[in-house]
C-alpha atoms as an extended CHARMM CRD file, in Angstrom:
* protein
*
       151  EXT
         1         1  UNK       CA            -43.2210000000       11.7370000000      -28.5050000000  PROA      1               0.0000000000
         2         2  UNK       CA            -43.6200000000        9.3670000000      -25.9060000000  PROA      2               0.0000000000
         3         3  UNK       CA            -41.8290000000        8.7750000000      -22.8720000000  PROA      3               0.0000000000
         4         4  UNK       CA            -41.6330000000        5.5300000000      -22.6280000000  PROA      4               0.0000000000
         5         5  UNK       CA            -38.5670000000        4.8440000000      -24.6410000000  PROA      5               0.0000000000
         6         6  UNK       CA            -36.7170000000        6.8000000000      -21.6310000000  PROA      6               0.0000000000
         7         7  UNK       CA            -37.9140000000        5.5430000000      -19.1000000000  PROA      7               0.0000000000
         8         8  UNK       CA            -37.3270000000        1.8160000000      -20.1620000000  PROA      8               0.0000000000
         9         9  UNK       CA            -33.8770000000        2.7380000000      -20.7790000000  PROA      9               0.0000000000
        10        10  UNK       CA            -33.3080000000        4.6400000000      -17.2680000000  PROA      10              0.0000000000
        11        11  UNK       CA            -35.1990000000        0.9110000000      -16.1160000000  PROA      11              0.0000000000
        12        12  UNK       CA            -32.5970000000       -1.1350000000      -18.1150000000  PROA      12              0.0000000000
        13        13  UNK       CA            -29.4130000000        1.3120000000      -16.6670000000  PROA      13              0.0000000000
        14        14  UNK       CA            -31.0530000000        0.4560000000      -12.9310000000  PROA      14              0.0000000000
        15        15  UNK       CA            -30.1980000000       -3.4130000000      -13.0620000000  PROA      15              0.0000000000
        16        16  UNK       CA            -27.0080000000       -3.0960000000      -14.3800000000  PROA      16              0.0000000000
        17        17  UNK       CA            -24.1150000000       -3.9410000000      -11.8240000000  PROA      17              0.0000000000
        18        18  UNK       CA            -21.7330000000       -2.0160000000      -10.4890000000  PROA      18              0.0000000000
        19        19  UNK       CA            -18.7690000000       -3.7450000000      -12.5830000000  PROA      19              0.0000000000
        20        20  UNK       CA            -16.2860000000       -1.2790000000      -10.8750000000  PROA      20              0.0000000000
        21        21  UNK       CA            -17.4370000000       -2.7440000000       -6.9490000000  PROA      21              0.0000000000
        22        22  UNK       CA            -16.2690000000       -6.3630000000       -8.8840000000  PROA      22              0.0000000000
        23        23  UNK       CA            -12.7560000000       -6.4440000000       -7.6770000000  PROA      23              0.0000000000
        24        24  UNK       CA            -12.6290000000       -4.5810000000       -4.0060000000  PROA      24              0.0000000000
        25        25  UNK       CA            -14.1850000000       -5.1640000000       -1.2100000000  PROA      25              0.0000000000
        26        26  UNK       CA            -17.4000000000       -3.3300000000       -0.6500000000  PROA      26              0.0000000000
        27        27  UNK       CA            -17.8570000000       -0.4620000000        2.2180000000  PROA      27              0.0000000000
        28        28  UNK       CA            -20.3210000000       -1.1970000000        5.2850000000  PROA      28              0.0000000000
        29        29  UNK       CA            -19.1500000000        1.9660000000        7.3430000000  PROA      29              0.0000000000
        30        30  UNK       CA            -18.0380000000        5.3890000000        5.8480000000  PROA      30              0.0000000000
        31        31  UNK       CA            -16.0940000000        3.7740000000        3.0360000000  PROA      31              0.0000000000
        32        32  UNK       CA            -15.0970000000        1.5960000000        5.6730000000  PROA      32              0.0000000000
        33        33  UNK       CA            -14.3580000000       -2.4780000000        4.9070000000  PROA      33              0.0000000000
        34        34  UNK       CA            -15.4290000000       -5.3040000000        6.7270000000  PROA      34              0.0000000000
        35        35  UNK       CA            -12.1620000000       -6.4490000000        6.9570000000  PROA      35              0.0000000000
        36        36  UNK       CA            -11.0220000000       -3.1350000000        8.1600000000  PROA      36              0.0000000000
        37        37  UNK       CA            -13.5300000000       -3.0710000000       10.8290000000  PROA      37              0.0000000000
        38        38  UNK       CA            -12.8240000000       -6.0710000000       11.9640000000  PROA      38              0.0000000000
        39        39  UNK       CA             -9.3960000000       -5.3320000000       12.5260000000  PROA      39              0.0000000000
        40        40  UNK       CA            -10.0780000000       -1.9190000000       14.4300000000  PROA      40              0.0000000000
        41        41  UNK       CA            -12.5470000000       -3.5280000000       16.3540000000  PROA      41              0.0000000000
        42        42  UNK       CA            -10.7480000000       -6.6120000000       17.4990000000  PROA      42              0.0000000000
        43        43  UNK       CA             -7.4260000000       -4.1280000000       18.4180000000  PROA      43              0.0000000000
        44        44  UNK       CA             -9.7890000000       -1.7850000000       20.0150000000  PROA      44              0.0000000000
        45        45  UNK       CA            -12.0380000000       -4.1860000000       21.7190000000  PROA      45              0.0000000000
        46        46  UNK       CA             -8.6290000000       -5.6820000000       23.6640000000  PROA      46              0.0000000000
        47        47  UNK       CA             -7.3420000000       -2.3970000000       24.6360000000  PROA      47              0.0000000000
        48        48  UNK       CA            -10.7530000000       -1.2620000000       26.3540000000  PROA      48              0.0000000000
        49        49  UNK       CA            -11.2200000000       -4.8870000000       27.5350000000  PROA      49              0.0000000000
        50        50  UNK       CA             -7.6750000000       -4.6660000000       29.3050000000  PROA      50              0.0000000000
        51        51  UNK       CA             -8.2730000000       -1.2700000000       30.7650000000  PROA      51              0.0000000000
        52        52  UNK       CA            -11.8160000000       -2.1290000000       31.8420000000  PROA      52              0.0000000000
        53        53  UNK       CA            -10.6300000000       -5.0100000000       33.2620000000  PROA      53              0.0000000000
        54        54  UNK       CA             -8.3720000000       -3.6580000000       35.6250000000  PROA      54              0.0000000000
        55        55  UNK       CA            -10.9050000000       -1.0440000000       36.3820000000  PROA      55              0.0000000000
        56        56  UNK       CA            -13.2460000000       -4.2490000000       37.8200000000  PROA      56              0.0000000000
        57        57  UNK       CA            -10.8480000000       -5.2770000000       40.1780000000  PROA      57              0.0000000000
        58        58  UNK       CA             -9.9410000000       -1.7140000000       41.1480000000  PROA      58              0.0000000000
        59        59  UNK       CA            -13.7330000000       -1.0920000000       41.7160000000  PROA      59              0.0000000000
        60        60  UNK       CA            -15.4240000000       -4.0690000000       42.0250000000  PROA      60              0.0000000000
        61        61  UNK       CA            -17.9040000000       -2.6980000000       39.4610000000  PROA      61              0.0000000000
        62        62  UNK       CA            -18.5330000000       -5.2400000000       36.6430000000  PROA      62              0.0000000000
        63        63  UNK       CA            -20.8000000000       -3.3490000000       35.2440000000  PROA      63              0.0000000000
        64        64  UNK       CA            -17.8680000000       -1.4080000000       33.3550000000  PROA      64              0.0000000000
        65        65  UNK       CA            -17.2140000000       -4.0540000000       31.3820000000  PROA      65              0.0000000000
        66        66  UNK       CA            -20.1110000000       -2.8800000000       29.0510000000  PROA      66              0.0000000000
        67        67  UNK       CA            -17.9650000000        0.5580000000       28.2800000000  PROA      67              0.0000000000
        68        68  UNK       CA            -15.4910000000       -1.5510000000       27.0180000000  PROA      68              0.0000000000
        69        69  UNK       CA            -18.6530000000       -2.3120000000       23.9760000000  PROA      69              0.0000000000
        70        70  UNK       CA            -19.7560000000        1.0370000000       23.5950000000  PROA      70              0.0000000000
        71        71  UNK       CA            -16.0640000000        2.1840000000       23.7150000000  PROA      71              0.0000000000
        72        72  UNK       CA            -15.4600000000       -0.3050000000       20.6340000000  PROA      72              0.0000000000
        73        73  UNK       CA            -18.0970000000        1.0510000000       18.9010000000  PROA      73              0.0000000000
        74        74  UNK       CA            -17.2460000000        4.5830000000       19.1910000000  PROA      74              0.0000000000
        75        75  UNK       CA            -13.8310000000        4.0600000000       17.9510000000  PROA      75              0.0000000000
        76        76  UNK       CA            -15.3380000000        1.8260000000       15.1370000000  PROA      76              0.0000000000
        77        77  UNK       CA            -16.9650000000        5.1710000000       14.1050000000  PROA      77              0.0000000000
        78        78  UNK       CA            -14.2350000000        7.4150000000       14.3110000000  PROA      78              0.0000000000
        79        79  UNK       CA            -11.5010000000        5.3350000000       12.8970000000  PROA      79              0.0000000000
        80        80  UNK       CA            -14.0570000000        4.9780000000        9.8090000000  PROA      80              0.0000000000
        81        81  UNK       CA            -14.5250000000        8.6320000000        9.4900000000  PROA      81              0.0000000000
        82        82  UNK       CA            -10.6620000000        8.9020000000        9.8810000000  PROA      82              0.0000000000
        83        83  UNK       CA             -9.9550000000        6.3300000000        7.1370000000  PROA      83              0.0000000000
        84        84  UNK       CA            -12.3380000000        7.8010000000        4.7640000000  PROA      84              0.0000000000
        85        85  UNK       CA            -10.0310000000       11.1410000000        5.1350000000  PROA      85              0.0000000000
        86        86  UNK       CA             -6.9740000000        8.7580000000        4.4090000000  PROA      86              0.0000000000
        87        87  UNK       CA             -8.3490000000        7.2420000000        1.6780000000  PROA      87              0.0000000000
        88        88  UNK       CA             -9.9000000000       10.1490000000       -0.2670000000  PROA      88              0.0000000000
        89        89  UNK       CA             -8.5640000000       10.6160000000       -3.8540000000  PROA      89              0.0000000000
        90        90  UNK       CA             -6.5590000000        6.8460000000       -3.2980000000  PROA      90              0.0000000000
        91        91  UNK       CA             -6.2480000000        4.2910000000       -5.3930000000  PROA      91              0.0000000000
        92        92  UNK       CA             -8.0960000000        0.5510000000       -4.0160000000  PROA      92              0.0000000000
        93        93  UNK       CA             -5.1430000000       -0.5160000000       -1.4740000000  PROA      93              0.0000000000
        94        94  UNK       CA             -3.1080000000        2.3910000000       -1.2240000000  PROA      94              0.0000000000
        95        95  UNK       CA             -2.3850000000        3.1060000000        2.4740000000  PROA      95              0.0000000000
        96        96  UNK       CA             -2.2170000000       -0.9120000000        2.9150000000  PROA      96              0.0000000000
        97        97  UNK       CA              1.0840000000       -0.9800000000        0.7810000000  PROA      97              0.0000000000
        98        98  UNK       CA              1.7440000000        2.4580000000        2.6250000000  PROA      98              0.0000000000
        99        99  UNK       CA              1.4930000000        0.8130000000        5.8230000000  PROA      99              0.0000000000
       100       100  UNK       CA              3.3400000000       -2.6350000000        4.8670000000  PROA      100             0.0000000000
       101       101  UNK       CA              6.2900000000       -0.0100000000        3.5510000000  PROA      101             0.0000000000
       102       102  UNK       CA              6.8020000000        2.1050000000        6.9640000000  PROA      102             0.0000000000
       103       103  UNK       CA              6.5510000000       -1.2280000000        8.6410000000  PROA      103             0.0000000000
       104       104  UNK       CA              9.4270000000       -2.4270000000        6.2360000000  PROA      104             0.0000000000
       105       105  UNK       CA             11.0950000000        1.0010000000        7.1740000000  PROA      105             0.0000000000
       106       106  UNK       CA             11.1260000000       -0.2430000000       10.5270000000  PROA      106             0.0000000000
       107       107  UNK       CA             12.1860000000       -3.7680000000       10.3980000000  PROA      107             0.0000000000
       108       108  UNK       CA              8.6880000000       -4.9920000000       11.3790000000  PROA      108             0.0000000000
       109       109  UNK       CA              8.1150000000       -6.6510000000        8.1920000000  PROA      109             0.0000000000
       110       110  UNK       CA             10.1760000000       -8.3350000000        4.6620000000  PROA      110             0.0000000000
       111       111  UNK       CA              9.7790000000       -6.0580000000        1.8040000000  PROA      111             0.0000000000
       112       112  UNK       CA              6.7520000000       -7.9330000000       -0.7520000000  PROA      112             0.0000000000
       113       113  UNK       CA              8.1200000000       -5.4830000000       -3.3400000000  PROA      113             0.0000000000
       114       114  UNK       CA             11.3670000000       -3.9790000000       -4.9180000000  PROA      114             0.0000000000
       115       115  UNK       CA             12.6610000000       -0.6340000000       -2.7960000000  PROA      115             0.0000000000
       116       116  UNK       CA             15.3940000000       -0.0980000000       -4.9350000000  PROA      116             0.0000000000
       117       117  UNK       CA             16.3820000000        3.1860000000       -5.8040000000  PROA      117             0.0000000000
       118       118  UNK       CA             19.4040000000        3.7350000000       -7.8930000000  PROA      118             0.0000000000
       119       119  UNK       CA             21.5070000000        1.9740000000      -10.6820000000  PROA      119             0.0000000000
       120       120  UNK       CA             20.7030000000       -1.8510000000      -11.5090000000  PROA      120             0.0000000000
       121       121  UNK       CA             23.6870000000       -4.2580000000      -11.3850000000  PROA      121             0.0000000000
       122       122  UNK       CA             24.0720000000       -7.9630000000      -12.3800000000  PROA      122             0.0000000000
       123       123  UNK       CA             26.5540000000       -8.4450000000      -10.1700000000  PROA      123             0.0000000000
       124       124  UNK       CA             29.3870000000       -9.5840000000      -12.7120000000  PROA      124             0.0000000000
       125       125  UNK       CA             30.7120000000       -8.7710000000      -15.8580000000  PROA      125             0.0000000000
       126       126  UNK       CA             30.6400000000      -10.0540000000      -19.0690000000  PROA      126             0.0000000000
       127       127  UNK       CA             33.6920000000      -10.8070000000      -21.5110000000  PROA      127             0.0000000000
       128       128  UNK       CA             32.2450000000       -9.1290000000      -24.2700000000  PROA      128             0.0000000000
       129       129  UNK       CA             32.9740000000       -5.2720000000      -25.8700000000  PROA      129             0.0000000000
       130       130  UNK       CA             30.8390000000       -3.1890000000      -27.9830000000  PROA      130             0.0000000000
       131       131  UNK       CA             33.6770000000       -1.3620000000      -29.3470000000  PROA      131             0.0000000000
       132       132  UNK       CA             34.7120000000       -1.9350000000      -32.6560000000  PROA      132             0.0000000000
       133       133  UNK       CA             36.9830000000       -4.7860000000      -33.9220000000  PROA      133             0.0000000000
       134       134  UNK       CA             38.2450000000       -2.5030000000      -36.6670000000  PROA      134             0.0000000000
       135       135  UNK       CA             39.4490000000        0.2600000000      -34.0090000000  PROA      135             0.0000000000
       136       136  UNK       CA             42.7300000000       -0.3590000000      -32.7150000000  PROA      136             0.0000000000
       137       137  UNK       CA             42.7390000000       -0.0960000000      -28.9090000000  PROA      137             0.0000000000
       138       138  UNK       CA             44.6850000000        3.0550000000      -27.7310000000  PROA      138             0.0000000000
       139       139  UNK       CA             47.7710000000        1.2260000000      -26.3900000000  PROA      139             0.0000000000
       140       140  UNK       CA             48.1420000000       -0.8690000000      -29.3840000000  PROA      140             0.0000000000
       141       141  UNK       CA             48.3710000000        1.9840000000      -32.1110000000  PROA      141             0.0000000000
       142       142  UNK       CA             51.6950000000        2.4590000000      -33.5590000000  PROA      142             0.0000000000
       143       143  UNK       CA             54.0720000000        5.3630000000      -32.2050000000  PROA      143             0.0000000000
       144       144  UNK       CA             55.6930000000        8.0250000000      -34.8660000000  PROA      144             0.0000000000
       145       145  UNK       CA             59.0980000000        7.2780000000      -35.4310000000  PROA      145             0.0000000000
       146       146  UNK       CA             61.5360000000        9.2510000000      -33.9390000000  PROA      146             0.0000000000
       147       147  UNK       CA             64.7830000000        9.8680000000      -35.3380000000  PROA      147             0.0000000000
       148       148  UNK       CA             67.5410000000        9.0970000000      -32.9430000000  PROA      148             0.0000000000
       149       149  UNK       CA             69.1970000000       11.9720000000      -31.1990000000  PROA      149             0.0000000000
       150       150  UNK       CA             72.5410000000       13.2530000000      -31.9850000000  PROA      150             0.0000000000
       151       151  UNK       CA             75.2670000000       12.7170000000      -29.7530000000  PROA      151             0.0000000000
């Protein structure tokens, strides 16, 4: 036997797309988005700006305005190691609705989806019954006679 049959096929299987990639965005950084990173970096990069900042007219140093980029970058890192801990064994989106729901918890944000826990009501009622017609209604069934009482 040849091997050539096999290794065609293993050739074929190689250009085939990744079909399950289709429909979520792709990783760039320890399972990381670009979205994601873009988020952490843009919070992160303010926060070290601010505090490097005021450092520079503490110190007169401007120079420590480059930590504020290597500070970024660090916690670019580390948040993307920390989110591929979060997101381990998750389905695509999970801690984003998790996040959206404690910030609905706290009044940050309207609810996208239904919270409701319990018994659903329409609000009114309707004039119908599904008892029986042919059943007499407990008030409504006739009383035994009673004889009258001596006196």
């Amino acid at each position: 036997m040849s091997d050539e049959p096999i290794t065609a096929d293993l050739e074929r299987r190689a250009q085939v797309p990744l079909t399950d990639r289709v429909n979520v965005e792709p990783a760039i950084l320890n399972g990381m988005t670009s979205t994601e990173a873009t988020w952490i970096g843009l919070a992160s990069m303010v926060v070290y700006g601010l505090v490097m900042g005021l450092l520079v007219a503490i110190t007169g140093l401007w120079q420590l305005l480059l930590a504020a980029l290597v500070g970024t970058i660090v916690t670019l890192w580390y948040a993307s190691l920390r989110l591929q801990t979060m997101k381990r064994d998750r389905p695509d989106g999970y801690y984003g609705h998790a996040i959206h729901l404690w910030m609905v918890r706290h009044g940050m944000q309207h609810a996208r989806f239904l919270r409701h826990d319990g018994y659903w009501s329409l609000g009114r009622t309707l004039g119908l019954s599904f008892s029986s017609p042919l059943k007499p209604k407990p008030d409504a069934q006739p009383r035994a006679a009673t004889s009258p009482k001596p006196s």
